[in-house]
C-alpha positions in Angstrom: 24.9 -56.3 43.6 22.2 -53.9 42.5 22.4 -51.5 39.6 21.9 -48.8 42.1 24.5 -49.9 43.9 27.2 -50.2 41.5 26.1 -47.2 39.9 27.6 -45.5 43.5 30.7 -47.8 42.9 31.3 -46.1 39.6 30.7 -42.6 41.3 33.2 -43.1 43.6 35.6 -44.6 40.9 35.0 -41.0 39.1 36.0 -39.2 42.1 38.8 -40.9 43.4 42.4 -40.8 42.9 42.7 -44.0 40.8 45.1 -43.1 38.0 44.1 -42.6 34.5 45.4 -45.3 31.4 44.9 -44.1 27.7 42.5 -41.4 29.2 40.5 -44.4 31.7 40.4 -45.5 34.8 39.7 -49.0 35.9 38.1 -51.3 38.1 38.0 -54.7 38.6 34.4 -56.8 39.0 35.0 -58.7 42.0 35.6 -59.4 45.2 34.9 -63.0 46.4 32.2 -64.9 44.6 31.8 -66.0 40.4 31.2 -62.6 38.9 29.2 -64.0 35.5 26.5 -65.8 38.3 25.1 -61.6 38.4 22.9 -61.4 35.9 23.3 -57.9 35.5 27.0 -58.1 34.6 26.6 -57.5 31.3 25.1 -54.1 32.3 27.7 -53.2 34.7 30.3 -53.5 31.9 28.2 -51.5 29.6 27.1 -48.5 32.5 31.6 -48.5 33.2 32.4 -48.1 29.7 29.9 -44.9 29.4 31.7 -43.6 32.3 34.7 -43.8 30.1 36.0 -46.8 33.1 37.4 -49.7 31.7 36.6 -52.8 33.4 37.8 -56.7 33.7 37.4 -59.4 36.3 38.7 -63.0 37.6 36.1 -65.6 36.4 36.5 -69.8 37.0 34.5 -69.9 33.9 32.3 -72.5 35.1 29.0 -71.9 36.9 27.2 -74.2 39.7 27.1 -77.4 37.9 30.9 -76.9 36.6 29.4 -76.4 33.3 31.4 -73.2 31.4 29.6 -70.0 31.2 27.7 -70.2 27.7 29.6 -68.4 24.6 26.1 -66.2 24.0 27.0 -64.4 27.3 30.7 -64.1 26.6 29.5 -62.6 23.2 26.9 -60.5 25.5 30.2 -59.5 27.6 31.8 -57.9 24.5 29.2 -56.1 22.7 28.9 -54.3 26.2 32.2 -53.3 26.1 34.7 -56.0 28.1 38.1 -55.9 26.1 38.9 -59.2 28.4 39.6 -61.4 31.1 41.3 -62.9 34.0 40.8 -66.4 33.9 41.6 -69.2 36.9 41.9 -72.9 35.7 40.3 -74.0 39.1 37.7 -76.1 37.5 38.7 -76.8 34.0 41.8 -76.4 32.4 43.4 -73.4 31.2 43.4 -74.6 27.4 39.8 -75.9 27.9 38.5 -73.1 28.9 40.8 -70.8 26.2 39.1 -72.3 23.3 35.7 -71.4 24.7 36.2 -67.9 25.1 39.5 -66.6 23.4 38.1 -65.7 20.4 35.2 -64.1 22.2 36.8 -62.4 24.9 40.9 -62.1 25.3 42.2 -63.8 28.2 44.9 -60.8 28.9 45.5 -62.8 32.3 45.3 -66.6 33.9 46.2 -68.5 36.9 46.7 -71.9 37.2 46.8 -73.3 40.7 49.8 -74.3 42.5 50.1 -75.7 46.2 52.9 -72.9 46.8 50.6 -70.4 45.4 47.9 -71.3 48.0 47.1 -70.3 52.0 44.1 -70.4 54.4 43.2 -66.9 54.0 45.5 -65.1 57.0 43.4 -68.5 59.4 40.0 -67.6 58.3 39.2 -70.9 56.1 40.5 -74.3 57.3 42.9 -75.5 55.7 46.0 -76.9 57.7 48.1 -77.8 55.2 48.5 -74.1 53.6 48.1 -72.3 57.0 49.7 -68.8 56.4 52.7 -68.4 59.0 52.6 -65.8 61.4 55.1 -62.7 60.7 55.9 -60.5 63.6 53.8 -56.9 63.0 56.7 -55.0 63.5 58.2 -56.5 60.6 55.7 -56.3 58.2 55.8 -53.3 55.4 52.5 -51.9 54.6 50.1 -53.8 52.2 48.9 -52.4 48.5 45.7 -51.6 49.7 46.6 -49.5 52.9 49.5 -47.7 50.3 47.2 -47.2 47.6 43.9 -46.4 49.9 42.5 -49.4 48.3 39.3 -51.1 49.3 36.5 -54.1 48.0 32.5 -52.6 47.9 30.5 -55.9 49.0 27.1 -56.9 46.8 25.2 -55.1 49.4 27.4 -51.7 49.5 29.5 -52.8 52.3 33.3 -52.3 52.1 35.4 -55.1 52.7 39.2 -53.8 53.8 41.2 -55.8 51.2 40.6 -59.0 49.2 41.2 -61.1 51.7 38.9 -59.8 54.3 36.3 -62.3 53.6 33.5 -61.4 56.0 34.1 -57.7 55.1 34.9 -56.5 58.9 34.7 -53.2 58.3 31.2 -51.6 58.7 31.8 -48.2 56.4 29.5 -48.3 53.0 29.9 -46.9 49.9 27.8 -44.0 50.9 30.1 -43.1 53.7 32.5 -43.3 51.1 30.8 -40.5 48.8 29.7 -38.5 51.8 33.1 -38.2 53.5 36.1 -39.9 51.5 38.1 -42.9 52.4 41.7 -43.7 54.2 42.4 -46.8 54.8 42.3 -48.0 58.9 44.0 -51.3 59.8 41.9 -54.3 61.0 42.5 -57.2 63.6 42.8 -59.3 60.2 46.3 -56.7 59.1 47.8 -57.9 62.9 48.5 -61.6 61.0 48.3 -60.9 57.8 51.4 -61.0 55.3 49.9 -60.9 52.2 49.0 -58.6 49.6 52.2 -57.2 49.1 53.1 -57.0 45.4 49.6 -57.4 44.3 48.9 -54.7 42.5 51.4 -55.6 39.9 49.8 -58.3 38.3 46.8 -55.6 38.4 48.9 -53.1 36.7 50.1 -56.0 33.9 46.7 -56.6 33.0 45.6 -53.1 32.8 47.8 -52.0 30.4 46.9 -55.0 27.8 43.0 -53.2 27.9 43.5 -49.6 27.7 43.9 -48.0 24.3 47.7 -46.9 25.2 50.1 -49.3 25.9 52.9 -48.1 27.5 54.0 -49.9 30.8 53.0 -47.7 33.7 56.0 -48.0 36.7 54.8 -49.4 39.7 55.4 -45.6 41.3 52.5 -44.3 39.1 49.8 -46.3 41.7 47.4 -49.0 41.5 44.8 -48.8 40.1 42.5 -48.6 43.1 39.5 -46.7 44.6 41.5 -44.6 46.8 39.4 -41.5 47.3 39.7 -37.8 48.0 36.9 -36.2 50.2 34.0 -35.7 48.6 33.5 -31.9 47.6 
């Protein structure tokens, strides 16, 4: 993603209807993809934080080669701002990768893989063994993202409809965002999909360890989204 276009991201965070913490509101630095391989992250997190946004993200920790990020970045990370991190023990292990940045950057969140935890992404990656079973539509309660108004902005300013919306099927960009708003429009992917319900809380957990005050928010206060009002 460019600086221009997260710049626009941030535009629309400052619009929208995402709920203020301790006098911020939040975003979260990725969609699918290692967010430290940017180079410019350490500029995004600075250009948030003097939007008064507070930011984190889900990183592996380990680039390319499977070597962890170095500490001189993590350290880079902080001075610009990042409070800390989500951190998922795909690659090394959670207490490996704890001593290399803890101290650095707070792990406020982690997730260690389990085979229960795991699914094929609603049949868009192969992978029989955690297929995601069907569930009748009519049966299905809305998702976070389509309560909330929730969305992902692609590298190239594309919006993807939810997290799991890989390919990003919808063709609206952030631009159409700031020009006319945003409400959420089901997808052929929502038809089959039975995830993403619940989601938001482990957002809302997180959240609350970064911000300055530290009372709980209820679940009824909102996600902490880009849900957006029209542009005026």
């Amino acid at each position: 993603m460019s600086m221009e276009t997260f710049e626009k991201c941030i535009e629309v965070v400052q619009m929208s209807d995402n709920p203020e913490y301790g006098g911020k509101k939040f975003v979260w630095l990725n969609h699918f993809g290692e967010p430290l391989l940017n180079p410019l992250l350490p500029q995004f997190v600075s250009y948030a934080v003097s939007q008064n946004i507070e930011v984190s993200f889900a990183s592996n920790g380990v680039d390319r080669s499977k070597e962890m990020f170095p500490r001189d970045l993590w350290k880079e990370l902080a001075e610009a701002g990042l409070k800390g991190v989500m951190i998922s023990a795909h690659a090394k292990s959670l207490k490996t990768l704890t001593g290399h940045i803890d101290d650095i950057v707070p792990i406020v969140s982690s997730w260690v893989p389990k085979p229960e935890n795991c699914h094929d992404w609603v049949g868009q990656v192969e992978l029989k063994q955690f297929e995601t079973k069907a569930t009748p539509a009519k049966v299905l309660q809305p998702c976070d993202y389509e309560n909330h108004n929730m969305f992902a902005v692609k590298w190239d300013g594309k919006l993807a409809a939810c997290c799991y919306d890989i390919e990003g099927s919808d063709s609206i960009s952030v631009d159409d965002v700031l020009a006319d708003g945003f409400r959420f429009r089901r997808i052929s992917l929502c038809d089959r999909c039975s995830l993403g319900r619940g989601d938001v809380n482990w957002l809302l957990e997180t959240l609350v360890k970064l911000v300055d005050d530290r009372k709980t928010p209820s679940p009824d206060q909102g996600a902490p989204s880009v849900a957006h009002r029209k542009a005026e």
